[in-house]
PDB file of N, CA, C and O in Angstrom:
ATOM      1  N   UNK A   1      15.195 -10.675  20.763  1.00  0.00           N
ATOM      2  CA  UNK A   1      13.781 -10.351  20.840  1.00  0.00           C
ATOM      3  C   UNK A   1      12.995 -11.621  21.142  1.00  0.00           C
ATOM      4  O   UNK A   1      13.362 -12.769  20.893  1.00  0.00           O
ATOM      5  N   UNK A   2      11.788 -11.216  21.752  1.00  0.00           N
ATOM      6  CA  UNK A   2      11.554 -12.584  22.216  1.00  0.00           C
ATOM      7  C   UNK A   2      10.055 -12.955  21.245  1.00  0.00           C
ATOM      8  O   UNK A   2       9.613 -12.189  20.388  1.00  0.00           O
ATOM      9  N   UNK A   3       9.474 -14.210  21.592  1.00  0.00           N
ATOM     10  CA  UNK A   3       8.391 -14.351  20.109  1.00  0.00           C
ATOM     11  C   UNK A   3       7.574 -13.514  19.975  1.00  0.00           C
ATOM     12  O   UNK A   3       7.319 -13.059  18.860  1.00  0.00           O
ATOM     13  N   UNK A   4       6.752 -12.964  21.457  1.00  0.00           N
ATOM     14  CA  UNK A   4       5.808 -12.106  21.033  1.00  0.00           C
ATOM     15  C   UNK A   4       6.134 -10.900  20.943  1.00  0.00           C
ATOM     16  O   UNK A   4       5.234 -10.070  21.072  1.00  0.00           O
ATOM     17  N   UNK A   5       7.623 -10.409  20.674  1.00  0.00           N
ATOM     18  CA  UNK A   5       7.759  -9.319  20.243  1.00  0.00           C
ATOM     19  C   UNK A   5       7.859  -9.285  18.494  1.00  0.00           C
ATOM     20  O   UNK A   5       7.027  -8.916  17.666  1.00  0.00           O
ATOM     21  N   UNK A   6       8.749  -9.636  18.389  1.00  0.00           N
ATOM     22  CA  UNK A   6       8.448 -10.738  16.816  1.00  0.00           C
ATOM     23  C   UNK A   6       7.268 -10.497  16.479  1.00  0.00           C
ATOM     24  O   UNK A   6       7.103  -9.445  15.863  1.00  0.00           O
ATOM     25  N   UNK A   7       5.997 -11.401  16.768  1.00  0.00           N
ATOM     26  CA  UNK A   7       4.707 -11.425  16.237  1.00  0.00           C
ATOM     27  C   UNK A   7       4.364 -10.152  16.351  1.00  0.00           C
ATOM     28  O   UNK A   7       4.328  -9.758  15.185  1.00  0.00           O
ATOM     29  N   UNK A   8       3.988  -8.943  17.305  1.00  0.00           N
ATOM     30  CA  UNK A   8       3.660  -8.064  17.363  1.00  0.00           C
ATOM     31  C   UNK A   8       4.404  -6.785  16.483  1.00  0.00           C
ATOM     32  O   UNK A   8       3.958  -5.640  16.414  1.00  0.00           O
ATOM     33  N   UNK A   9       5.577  -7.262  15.872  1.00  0.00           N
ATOM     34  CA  UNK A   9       6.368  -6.768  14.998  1.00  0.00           C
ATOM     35  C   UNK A   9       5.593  -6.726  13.524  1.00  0.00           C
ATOM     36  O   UNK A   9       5.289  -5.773  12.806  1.00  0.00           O
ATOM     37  N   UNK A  10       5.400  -8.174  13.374  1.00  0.00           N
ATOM     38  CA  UNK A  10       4.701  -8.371  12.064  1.00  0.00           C
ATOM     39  C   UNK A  10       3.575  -7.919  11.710  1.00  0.00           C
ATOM     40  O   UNK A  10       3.139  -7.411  10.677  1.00  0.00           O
ATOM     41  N   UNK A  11       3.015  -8.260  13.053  1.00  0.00           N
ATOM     42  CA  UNK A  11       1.172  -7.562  13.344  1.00  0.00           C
ATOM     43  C   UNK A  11       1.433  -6.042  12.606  1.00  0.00           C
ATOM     44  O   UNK A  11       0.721  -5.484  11.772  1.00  0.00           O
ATOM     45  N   UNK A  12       2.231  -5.752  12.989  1.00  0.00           N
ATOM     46  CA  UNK A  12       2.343  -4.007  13.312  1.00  0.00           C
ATOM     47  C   UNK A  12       2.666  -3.686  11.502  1.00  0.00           C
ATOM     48  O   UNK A  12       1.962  -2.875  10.901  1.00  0.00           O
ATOM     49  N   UNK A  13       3.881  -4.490  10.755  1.00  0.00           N
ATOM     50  CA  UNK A  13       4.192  -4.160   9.905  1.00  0.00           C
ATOM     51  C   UNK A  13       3.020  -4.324   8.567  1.00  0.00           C
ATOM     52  O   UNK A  13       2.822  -3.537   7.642  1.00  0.00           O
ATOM     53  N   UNK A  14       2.375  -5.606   8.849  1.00  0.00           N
ATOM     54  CA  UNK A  14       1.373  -5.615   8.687  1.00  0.00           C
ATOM     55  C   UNK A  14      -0.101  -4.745   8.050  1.00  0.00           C
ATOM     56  O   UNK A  14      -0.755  -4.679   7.009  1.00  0.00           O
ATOM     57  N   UNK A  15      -0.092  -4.291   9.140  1.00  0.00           N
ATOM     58  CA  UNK A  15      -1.379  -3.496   9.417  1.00  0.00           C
ATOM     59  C   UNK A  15      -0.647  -1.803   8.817  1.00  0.00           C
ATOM     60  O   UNK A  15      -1.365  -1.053   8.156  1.00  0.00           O
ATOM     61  N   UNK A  16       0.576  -1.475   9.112  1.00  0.00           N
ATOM     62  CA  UNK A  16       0.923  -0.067   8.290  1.00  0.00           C
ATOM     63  C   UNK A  16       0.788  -0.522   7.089  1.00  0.00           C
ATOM     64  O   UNK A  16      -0.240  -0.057   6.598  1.00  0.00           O
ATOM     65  N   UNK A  17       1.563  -1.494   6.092  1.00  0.00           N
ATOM     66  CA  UNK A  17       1.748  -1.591   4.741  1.00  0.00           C
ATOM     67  C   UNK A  17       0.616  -2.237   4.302  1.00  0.00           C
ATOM     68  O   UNK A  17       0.541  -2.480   3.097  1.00  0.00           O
ATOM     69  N   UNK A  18      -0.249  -2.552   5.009  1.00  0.00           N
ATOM     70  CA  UNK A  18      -2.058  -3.286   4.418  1.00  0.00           C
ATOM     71  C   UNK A  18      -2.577  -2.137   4.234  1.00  0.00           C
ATOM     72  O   UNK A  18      -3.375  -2.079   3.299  1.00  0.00           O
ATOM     73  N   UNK A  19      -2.316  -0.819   5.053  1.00  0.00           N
ATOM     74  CA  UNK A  19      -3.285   0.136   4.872  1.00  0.00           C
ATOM     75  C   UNK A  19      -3.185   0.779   3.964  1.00  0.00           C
ATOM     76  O   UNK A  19      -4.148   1.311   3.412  1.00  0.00           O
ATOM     77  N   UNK A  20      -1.314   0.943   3.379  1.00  0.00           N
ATOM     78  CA  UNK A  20      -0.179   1.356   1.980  1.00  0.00           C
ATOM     79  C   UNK A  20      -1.682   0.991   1.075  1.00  0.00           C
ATOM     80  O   UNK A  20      -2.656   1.549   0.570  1.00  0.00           O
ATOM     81  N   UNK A  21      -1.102  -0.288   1.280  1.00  0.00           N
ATOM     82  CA  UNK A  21      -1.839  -1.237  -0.357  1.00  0.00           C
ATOM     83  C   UNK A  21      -3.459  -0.721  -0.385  1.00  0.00           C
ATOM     84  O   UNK A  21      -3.964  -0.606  -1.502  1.00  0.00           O
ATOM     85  N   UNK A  22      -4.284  -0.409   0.797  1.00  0.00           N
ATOM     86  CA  UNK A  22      -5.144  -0.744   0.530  1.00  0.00           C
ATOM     87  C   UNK A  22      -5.788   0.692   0.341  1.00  0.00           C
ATOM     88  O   UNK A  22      -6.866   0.731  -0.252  1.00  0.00           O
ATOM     89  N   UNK A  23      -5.211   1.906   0.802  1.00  0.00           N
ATOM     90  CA  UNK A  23      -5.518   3.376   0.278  1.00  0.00           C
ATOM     91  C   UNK A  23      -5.019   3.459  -1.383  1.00  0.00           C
ATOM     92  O   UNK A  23      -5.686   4.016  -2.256  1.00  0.00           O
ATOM     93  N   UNK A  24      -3.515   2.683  -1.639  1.00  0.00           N
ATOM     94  CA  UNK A  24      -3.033   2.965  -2.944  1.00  0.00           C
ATOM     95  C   UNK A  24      -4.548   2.231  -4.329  1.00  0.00           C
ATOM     96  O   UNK A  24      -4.973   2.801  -5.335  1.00  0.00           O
ATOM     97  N   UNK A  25      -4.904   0.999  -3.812  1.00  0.00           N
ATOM     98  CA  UNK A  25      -6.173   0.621  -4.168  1.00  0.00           C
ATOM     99  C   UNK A  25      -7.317   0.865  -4.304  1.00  0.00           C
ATOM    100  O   UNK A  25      -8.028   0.355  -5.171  1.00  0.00           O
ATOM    101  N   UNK A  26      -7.890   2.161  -2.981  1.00  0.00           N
ATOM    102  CA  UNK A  26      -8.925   2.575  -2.951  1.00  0.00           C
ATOM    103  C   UNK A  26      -8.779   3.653  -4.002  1.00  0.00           C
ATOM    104  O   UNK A  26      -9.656   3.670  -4.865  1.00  0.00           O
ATOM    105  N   UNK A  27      -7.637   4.725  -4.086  1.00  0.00           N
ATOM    106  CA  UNK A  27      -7.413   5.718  -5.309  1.00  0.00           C
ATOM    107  C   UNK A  27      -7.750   5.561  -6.552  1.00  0.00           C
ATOM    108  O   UNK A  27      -8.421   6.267  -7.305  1.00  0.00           O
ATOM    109  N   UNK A  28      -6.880   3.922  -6.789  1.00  0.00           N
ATOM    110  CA  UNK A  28      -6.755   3.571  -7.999  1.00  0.00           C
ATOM    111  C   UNK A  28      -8.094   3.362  -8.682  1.00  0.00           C
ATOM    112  O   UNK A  28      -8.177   3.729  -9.854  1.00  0.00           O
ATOM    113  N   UNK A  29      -8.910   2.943  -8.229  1.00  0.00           N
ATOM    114  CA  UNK A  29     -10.225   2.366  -8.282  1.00  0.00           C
ATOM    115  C   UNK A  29     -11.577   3.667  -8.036  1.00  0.00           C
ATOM    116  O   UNK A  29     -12.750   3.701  -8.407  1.00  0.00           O
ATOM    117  N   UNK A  30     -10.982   4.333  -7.484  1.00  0.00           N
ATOM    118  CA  UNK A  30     -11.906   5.446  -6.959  1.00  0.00           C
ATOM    119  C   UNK A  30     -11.021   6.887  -6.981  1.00  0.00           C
ATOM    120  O   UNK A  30     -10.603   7.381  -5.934  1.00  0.00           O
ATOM    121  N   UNK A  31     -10.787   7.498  -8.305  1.00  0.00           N
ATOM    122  CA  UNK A  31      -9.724   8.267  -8.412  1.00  0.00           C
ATOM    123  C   UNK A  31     -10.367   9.683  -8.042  1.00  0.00           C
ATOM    124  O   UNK A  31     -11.513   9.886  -8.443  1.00  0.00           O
ATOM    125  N   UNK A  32      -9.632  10.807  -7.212  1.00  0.00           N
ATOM    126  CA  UNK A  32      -9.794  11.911  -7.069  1.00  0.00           C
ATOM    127  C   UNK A  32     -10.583  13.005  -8.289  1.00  0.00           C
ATOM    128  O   UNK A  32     -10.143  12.897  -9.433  1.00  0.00           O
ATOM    129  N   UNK A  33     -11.683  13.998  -8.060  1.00  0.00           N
ATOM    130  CA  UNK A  33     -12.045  14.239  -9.071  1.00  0.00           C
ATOM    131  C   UNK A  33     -12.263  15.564  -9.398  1.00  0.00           C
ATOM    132  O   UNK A  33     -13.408  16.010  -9.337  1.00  0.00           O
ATOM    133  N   UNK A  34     -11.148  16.398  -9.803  1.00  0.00           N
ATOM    134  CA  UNK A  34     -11.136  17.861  -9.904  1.00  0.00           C
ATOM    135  C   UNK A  34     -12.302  18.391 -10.014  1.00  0.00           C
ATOM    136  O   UNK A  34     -13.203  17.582 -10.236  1.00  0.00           O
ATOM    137  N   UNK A  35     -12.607  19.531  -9.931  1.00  0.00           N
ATOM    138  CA  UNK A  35     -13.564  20.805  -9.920  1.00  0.00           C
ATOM    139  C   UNK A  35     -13.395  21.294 -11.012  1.00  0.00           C
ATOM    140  O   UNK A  35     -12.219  21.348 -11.372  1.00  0.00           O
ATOM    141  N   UNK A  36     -14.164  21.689 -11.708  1.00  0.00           N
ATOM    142  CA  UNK A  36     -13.881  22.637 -12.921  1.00  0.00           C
ATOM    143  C   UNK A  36     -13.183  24.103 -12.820  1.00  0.00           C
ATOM    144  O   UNK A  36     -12.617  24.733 -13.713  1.00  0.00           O
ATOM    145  N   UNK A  37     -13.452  24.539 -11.117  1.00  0.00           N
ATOM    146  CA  UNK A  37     -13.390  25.582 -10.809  1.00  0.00           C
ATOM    147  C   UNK A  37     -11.665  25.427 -10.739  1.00  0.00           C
ATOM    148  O   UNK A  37     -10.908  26.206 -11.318  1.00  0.00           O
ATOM    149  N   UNK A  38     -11.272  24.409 -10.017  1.00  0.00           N
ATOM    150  CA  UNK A  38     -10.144  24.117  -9.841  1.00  0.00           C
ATOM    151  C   UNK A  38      -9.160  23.710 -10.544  1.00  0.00           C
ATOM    152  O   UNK A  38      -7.945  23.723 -10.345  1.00  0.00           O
ATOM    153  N   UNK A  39     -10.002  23.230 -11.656  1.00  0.00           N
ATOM    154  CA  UNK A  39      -8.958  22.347 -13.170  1.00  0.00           C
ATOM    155  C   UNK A  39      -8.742  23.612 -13.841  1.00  0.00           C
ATOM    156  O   UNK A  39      -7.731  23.583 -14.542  1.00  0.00           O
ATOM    157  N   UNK A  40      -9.589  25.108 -13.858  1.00  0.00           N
ATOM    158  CA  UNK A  40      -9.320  25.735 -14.423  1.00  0.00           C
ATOM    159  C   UNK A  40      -8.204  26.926 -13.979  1.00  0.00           C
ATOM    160  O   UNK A  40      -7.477  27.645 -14.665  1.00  0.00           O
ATOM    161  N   UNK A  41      -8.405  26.804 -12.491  1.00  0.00           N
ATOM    162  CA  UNK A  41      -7.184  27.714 -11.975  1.00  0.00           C
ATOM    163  C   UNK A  41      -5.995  27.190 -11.912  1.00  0.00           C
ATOM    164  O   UNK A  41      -5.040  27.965 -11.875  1.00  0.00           O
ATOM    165  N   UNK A  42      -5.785  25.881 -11.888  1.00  0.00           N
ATOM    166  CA  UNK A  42      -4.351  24.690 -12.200  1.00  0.00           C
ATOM    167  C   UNK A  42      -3.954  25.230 -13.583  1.00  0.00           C
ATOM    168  O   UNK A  42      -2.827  25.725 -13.596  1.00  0.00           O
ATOM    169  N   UNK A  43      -4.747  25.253 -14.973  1.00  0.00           N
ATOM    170  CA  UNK A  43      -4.792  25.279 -15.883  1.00  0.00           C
ATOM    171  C   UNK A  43      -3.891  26.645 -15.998  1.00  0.00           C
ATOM    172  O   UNK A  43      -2.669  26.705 -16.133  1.00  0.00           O
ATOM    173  N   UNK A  44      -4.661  27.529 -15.924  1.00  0.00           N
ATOM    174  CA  UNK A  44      -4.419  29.323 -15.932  1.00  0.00           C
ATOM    175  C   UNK A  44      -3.198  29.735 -15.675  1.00  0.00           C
ATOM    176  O   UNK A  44      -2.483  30.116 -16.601  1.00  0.00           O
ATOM    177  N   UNK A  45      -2.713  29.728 -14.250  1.00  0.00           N
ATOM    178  CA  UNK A  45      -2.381  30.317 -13.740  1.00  0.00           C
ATOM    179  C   UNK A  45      -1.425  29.209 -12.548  1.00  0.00           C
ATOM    180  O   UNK A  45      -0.611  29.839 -11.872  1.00  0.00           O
ATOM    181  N   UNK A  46      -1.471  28.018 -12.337  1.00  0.00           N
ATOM    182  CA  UNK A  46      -1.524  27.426 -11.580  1.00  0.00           C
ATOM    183  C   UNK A  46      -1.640  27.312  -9.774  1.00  0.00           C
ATOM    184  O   UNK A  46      -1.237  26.552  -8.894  1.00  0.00           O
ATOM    185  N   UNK A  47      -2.466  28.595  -9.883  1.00  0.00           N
ATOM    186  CA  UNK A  47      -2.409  28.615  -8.395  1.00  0.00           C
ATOM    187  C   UNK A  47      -3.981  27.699  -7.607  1.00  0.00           C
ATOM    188  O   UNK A  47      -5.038  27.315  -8.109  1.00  0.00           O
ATOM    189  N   UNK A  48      -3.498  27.652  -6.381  1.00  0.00           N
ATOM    190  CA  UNK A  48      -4.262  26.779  -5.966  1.00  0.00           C
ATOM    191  C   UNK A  48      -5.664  27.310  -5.570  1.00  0.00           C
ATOM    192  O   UNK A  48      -5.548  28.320  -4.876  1.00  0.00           O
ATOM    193  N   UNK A  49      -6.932  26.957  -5.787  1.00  0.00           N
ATOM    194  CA  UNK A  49      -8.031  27.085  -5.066  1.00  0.00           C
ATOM    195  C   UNK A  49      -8.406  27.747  -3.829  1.00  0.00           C
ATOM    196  O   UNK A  49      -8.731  28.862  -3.419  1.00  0.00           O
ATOM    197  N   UNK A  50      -8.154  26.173  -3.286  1.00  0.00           N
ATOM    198  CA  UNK A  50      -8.094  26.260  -1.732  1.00  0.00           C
ATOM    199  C   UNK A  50      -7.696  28.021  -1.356  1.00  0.00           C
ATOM    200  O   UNK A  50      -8.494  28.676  -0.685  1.00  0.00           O
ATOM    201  N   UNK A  51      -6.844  28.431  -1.696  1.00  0.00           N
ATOM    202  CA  UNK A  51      -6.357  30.030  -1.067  1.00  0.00           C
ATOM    203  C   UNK A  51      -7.673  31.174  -1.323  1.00  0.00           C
ATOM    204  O   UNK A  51      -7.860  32.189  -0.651  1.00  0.00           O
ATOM    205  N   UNK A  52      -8.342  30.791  -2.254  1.00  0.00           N
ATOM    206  CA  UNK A  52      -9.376  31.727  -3.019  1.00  0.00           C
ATOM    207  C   UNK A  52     -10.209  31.713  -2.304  1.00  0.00           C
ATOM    208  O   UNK A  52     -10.889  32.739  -2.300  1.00  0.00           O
ATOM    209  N   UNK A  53     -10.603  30.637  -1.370  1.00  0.00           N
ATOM    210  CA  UNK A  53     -12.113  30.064  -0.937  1.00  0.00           C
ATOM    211  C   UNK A  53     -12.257  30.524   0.513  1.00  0.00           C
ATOM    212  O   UNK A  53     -13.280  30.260   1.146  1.00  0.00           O
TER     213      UNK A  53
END
């Protein structure tokens, strides 16, 4: 392989596993936030929402 395939390798690996870290970060920090409507049909019955709506 030659260098700038290399570099453009890293670039690449880079930029997928920065985006890993940096969605796994945005979650962590900013966590998803059920519905009542939805915590309660998880709860119940466990079926999903989304199908109801």
């Amino acid at each position: 392989m030659s260098t700038s395939a290399v570099v453009m390798m890293i670039i690449a690996l880079l930029a997928v596993w920065g985006g890993l870290g940096m969605a796994l970060l945005n979650l962590k920090r900013h966590p998803e936030v059920i519905d009542d409507e939805e915590a309660d049909a998880v709860l119940h019955d466990g079926a999903s929402v989304s199908s109801l709506r």
